[in-house]
TORSEBA-671664 format. One record per atom (N, C-alpha, C): atom name; residue number from 1; residue in three letters; x, y, z; chain. Coordinates in nm, 3 decimals, decimal comma, m for minus. Each point is the difference from the previous one (the first is absolute). Layout:
REM TORSEBA-671664
  atom   nr  rest       xx       yy       zz  kette
    CA  NUM   Ala        X        Y        Z      A
...
***
This chain:
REM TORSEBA-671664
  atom   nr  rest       xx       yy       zz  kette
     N    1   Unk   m4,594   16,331  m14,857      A
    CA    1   Unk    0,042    0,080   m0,115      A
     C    1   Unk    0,062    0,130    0,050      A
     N    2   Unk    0,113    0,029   m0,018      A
    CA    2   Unk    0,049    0,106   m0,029      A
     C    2   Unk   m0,013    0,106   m0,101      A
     N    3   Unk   m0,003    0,139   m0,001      A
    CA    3   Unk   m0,040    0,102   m0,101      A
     C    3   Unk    0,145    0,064    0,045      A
     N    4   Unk    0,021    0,063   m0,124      A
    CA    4   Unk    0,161    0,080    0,037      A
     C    4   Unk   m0,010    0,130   m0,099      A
     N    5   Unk    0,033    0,068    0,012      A
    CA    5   Unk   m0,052    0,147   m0,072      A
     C    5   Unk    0,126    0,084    0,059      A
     N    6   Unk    0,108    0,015   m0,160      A
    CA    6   Unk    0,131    0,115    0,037      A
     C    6   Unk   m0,077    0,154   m0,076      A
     N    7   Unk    0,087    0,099    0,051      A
    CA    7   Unk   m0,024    0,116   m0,039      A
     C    7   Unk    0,162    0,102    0,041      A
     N    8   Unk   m0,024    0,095   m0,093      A
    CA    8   Unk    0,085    0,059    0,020      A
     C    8   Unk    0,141    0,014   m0,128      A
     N    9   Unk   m0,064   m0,083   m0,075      A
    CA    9   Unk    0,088    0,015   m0,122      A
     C    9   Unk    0,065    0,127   m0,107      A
     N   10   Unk    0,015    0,034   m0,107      A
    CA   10   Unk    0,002    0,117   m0,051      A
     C   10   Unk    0,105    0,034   m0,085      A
     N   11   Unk    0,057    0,085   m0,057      A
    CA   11   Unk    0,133    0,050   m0,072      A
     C   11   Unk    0,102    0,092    0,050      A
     N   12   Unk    0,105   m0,051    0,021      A
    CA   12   Unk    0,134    0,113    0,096      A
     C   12   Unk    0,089    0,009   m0,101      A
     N   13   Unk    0,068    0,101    0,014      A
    CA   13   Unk    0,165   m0,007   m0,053      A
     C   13   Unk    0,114   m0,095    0,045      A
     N   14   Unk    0,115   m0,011   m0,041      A
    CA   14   Unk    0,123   m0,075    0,041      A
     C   14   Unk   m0,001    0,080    0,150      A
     N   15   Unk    0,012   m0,085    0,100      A
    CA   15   Unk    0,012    0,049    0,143      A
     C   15   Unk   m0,060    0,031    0,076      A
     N   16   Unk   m0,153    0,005   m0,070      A
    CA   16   Unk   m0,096    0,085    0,096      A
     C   16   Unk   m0,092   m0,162    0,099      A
     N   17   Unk   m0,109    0,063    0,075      A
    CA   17   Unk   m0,033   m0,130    0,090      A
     C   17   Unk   m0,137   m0,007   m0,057      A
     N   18   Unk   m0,045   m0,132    0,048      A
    CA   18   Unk   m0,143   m0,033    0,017      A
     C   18   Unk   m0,044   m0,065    0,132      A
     N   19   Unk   m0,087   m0,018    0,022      A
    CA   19   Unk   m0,061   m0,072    0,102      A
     C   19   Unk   m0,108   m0,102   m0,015      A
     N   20   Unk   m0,004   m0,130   m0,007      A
    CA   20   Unk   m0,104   m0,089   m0,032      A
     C   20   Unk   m0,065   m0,043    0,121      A
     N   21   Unk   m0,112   m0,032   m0,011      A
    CA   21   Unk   m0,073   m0,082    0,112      A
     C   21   Unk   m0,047   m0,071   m0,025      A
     N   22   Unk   m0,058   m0,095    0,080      A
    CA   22   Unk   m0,059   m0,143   m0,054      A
     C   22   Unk   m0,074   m0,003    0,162      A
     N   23   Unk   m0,170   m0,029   m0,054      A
    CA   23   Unk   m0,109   m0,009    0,137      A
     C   23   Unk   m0,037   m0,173   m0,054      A
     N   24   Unk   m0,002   m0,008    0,115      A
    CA   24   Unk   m0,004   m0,159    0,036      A
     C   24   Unk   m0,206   m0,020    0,034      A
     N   25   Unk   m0,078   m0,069   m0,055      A
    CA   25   Unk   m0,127   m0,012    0,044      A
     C   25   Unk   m0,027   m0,186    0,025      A
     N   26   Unk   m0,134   m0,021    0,065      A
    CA   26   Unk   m0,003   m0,121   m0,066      A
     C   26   Unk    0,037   m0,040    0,154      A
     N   27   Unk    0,033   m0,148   m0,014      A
    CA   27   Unk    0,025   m0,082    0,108      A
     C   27   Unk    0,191    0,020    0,013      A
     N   28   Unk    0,038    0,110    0,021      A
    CA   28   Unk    0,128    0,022    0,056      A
     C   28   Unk    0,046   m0,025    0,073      A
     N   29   Unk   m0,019   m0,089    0,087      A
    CA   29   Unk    0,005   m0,024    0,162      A
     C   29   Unk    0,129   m0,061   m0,008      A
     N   30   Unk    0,113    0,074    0,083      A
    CA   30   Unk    0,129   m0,054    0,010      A
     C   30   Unk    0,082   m0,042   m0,129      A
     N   31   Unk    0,036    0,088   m0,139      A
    CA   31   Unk    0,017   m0,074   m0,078      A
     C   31   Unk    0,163   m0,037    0,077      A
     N   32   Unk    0,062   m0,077   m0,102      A
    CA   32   Unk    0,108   m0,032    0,054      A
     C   32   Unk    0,125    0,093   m0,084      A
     N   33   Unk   m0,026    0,054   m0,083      A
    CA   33   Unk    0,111    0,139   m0,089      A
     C   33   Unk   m0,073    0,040   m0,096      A
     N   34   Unk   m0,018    0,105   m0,039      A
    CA   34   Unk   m0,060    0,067   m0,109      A
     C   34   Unk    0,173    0,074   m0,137      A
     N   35   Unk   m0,031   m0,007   m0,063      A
    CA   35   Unk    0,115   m0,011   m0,115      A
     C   35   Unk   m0,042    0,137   m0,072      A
     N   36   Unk    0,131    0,053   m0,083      A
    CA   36   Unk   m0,016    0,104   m0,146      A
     C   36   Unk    0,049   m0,058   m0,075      A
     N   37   Unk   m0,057   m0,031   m0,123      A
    CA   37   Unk    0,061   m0,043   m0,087      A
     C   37   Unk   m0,073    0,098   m0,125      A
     N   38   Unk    0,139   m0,007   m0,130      A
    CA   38   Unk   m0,003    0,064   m0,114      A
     C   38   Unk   m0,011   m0,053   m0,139      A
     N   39   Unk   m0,034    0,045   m0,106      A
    CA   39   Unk   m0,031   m0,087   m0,078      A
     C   39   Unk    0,032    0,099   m0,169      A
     N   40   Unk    0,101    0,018   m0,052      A
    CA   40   Unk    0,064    0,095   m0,146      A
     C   40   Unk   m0,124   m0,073   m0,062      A
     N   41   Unk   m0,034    0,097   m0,132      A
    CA   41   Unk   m0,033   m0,068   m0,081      A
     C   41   Unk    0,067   m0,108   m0,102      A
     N   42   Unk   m0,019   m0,124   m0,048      A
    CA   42   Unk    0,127   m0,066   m0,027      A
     C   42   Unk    0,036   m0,138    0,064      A
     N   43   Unk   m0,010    0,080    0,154      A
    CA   43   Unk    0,086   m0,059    0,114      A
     C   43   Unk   m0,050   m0,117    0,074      A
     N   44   Unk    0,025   m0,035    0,066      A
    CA   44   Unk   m0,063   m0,105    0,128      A
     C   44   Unk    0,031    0,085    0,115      A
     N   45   Unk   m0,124   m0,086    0,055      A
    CA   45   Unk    0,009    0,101    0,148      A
     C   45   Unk    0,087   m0,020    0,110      A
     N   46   Unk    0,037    0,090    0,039      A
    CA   46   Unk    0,158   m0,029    0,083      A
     C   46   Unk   m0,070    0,087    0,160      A
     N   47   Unk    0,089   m0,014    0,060      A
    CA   47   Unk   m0,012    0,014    0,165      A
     C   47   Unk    0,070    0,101    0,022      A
     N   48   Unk   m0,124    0,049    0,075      A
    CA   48   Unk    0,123    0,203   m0,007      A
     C   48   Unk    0,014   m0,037    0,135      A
     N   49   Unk   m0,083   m0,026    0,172      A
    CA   49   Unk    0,028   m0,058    0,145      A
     C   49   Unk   m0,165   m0,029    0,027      A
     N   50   Unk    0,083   m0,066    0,139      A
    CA   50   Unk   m0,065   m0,053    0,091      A
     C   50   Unk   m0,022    0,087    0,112      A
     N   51   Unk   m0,143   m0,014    0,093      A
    CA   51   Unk    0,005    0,014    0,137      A
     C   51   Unk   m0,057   m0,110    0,062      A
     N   52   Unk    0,062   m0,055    0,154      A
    CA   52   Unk   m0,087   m0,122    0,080      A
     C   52   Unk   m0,068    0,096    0,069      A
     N   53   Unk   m0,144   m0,056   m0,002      A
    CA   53   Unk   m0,079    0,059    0,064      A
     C   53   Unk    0,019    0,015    0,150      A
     N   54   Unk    0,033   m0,085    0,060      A
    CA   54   Unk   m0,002   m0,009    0,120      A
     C   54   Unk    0,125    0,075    0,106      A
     N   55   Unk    0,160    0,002   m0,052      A
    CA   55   Unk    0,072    0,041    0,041      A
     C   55   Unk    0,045    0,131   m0,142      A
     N   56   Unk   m0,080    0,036   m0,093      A
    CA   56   Unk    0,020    0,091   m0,043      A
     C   56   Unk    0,173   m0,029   m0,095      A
     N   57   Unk    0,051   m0,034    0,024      A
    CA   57   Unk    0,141   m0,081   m0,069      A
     C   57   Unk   m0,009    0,040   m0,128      A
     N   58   Unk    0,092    0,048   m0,083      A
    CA   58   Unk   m0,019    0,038   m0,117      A
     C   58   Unk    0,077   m0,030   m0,127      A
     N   59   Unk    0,026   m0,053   m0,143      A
    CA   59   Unk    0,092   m0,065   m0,068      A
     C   59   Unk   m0,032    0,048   m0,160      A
     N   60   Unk    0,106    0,080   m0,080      A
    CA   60   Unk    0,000    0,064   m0,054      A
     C   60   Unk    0,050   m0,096   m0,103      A
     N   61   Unk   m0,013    0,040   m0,133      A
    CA   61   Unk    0,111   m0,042   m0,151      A
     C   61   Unk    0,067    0,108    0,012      A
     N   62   Unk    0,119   m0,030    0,001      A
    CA   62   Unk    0,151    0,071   m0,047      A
     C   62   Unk   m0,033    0,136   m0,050      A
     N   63   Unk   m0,058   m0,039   m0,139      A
    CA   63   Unk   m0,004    0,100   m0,079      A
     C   63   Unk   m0,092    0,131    0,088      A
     N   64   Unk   m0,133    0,009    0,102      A
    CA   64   Unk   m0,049    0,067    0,053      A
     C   64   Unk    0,078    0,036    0,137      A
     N   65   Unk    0,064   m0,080    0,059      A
    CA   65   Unk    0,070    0,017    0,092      A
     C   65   Unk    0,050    0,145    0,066      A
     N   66   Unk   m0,033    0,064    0,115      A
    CA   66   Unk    0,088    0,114   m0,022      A
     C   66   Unk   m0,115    0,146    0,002      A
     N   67   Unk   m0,108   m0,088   m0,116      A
    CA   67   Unk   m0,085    0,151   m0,055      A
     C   67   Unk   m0,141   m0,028    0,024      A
     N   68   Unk   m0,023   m0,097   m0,025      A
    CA   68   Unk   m0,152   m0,095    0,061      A
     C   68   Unk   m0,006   m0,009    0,145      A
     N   69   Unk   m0,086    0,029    0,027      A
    CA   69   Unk   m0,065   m0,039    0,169      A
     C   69   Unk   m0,154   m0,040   m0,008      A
     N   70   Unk   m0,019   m0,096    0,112      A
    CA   70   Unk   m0,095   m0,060   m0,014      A
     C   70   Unk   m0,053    0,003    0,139      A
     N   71   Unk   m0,098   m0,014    0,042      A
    CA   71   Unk   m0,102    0,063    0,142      A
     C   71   Unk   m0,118   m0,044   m0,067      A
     N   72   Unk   m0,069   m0,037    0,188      A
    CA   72   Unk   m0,117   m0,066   m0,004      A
     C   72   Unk   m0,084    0,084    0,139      A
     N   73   Unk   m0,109    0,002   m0,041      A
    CA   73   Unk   m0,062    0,028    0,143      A
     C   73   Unk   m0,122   m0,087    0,015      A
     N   74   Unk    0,025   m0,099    0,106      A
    CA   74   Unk   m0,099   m0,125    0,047      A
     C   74   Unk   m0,128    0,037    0,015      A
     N   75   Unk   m0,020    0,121    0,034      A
    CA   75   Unk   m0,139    0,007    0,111      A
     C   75   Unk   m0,084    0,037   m0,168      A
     N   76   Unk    0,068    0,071   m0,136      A
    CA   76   Unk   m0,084    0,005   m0,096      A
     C   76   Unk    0,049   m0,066   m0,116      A
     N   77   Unk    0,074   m0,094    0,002      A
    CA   77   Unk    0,008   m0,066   m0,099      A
     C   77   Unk    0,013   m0,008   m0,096      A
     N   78   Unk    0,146    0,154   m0,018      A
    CA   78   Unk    0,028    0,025   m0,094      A
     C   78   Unk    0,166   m0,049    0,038      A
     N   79   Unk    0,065    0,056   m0,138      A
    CA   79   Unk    0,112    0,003   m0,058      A
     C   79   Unk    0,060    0,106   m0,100      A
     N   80   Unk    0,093    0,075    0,078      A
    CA   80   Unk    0,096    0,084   m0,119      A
     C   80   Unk    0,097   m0,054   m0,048      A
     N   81   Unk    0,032    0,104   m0,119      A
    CA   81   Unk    0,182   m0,065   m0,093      A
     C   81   Unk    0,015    0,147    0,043      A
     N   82   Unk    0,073    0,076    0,052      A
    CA   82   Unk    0,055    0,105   m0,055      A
     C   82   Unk    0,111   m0,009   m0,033      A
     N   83   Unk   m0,002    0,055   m0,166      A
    CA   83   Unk    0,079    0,003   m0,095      A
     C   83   Unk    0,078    0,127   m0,034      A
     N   84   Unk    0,131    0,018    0,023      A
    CA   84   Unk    0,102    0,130    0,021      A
     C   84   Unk    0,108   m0,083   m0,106      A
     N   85   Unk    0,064    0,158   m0,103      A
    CA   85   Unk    0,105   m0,022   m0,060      A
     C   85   Unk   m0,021   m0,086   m0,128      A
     N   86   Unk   m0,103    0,021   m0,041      A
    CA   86   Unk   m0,086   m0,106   m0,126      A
     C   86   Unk    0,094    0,048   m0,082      A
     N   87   Unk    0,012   m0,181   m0,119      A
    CA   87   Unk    0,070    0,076   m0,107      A
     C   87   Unk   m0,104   m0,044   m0,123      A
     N   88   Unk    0,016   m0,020   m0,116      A
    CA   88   Unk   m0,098   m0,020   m0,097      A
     C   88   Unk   m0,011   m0,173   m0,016      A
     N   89   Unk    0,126   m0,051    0,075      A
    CA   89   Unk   m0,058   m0,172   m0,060      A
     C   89   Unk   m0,081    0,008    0,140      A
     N   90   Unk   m0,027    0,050    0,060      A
    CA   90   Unk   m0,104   m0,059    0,151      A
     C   90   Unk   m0,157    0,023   m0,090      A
     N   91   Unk    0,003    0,058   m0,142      A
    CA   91   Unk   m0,142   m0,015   m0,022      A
     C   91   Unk   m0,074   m0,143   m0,046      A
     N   92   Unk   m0,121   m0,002    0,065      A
    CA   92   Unk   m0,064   m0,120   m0,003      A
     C   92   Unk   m0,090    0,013    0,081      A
     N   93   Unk   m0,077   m0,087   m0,056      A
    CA   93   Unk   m0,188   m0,019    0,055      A
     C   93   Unk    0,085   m0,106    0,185      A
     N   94   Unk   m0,049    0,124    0,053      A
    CA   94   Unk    0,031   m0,063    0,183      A
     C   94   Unk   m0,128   m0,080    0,046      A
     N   95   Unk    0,031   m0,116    0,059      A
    CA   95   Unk   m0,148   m0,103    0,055      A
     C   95   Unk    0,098   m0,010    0,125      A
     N   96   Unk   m0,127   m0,022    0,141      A
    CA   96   Unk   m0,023   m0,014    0,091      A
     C   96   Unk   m0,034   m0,179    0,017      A
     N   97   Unk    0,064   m0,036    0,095      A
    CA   97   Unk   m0,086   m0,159   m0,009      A
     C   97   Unk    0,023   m0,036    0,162      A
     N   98   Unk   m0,101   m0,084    0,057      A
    CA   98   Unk   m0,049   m0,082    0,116      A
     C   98   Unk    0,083   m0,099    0,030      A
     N   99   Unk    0,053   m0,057    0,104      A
    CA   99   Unk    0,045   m0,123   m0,001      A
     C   99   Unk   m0,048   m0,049    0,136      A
     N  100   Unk   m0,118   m0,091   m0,035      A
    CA  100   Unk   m0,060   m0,044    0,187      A
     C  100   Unk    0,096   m0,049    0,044      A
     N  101   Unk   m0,040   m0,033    0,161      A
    CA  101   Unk    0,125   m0,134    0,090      A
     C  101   Unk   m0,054   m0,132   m0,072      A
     N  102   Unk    0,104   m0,063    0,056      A
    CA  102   Unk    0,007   m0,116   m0,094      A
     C  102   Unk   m0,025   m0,050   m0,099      A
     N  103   Unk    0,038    0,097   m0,109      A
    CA  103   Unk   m0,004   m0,008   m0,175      A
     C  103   Unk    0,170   m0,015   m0,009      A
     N  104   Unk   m0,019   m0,074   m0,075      A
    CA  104   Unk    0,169   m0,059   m0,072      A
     C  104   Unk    0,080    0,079   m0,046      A
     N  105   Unk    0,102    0,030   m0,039      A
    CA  105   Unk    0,072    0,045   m0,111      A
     C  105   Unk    0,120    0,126    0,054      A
     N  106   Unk    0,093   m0,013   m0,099      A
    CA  106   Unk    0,121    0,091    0,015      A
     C  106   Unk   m0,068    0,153    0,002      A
     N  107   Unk    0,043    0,058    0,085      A
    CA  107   Unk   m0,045    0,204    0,027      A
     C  107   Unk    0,002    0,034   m0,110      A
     N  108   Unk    0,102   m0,020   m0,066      A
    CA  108   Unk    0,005    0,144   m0,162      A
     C  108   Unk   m0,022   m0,120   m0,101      A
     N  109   Unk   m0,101   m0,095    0,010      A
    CA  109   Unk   m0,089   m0,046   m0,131      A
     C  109   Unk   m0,101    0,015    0,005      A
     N  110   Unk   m0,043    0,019   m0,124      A
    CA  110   Unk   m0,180    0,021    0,001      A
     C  110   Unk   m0,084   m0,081   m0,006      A
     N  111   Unk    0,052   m0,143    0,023      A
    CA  111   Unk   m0,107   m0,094    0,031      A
     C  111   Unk    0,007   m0,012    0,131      A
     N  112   Unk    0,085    0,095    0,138      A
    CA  112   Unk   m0,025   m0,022    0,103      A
     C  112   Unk   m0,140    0,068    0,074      A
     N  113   Unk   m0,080    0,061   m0,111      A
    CA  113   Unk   m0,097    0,095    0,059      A
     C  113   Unk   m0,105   m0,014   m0,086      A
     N  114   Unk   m0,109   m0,012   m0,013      A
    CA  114   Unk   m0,135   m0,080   m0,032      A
     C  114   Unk   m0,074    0,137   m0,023      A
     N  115   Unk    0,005    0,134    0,057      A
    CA  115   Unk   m0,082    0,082   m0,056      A
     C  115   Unk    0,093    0,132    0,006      A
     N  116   Unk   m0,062    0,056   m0,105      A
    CA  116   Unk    0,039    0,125   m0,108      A
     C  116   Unk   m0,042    0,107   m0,014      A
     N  117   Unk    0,043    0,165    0,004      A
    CA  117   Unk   m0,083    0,121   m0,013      A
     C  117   Unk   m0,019   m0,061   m0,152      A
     N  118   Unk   m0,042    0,137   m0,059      A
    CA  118   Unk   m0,023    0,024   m0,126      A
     C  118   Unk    0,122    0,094   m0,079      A
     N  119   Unk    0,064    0,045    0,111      A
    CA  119   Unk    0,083    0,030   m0,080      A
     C  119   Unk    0,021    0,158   m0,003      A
     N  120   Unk    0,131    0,090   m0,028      A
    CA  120   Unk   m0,005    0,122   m0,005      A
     C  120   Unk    0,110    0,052   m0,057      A
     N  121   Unk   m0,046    0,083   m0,114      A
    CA  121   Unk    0,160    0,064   m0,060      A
     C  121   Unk    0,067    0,086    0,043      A
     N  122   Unk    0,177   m0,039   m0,018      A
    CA  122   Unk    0,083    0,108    0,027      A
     C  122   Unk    0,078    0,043   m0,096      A
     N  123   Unk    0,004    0,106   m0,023      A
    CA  123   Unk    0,118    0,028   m0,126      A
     C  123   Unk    0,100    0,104    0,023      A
     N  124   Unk    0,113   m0,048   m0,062      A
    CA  124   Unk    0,099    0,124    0,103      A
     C  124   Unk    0,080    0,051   m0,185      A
     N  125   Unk    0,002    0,103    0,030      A
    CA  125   Unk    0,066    0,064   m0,128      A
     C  125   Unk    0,108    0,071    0,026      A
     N  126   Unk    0,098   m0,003   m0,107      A
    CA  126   Unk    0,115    0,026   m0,008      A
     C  126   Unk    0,025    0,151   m0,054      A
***
């Protein structure tokens, strides 16, 4: 079992930054990419990036491209988004998710990853 716990959420203006984290607990051992994904109210949940755990490799949606960065540090088993240049559609409940080695599935879907933070709001105002 994996436990996943983001933090760092909150309310900015058009442009200003945040910083999310996501601590990894639980049987973490080598996952194989840990993911951000976002979720409007409304919406379905869409794929903000990726990191591979192992070579660190990193893969963004378009739309974040540019302003999103994503970082990992192995030895604690976490994960940042830092988020620069926010505009108001980037608001949405941000989840963190697991993806062990040898679990199936395409990087930016969410059935490629089996466990889930809880979740953390961002809201960016105009």
């Amino acid at each position: 079992q994996v436990l996943l716990a983001e933090s760092g959420g909150g309310s900015v203006q058009t442009g200003g930054s945040l910083r999310l984290s996501c601590a990894a607990s639980g049987r973490t051992v080598n996952p194989y990419s840990m993911a951000w994904f976002r979720q409007a109210p409304g919406a379905e949940r869409e794929f903000v990036g990726v990191i591979e755990w192992s070579l660190g490799s990193t893969y963004y949606d378009e739309d974040v491209k540019g302003r999103f960065t994503i970082s990992r540090d192995n030895a604690k088993n976490t994960m940042d988004l830092q988020m620069n240049s926010l505009k108001p559609e980037d608001t949405a409940t941000y989840y963190c998710a697991f993806r062990p080695l040898h679990y199936s599935g395409l990087y930016y879907s969410p059935g490629a990853y089996p466990y889930w933070g809880q979740g953390t709001q961002v809201t960016v105002s105009s």
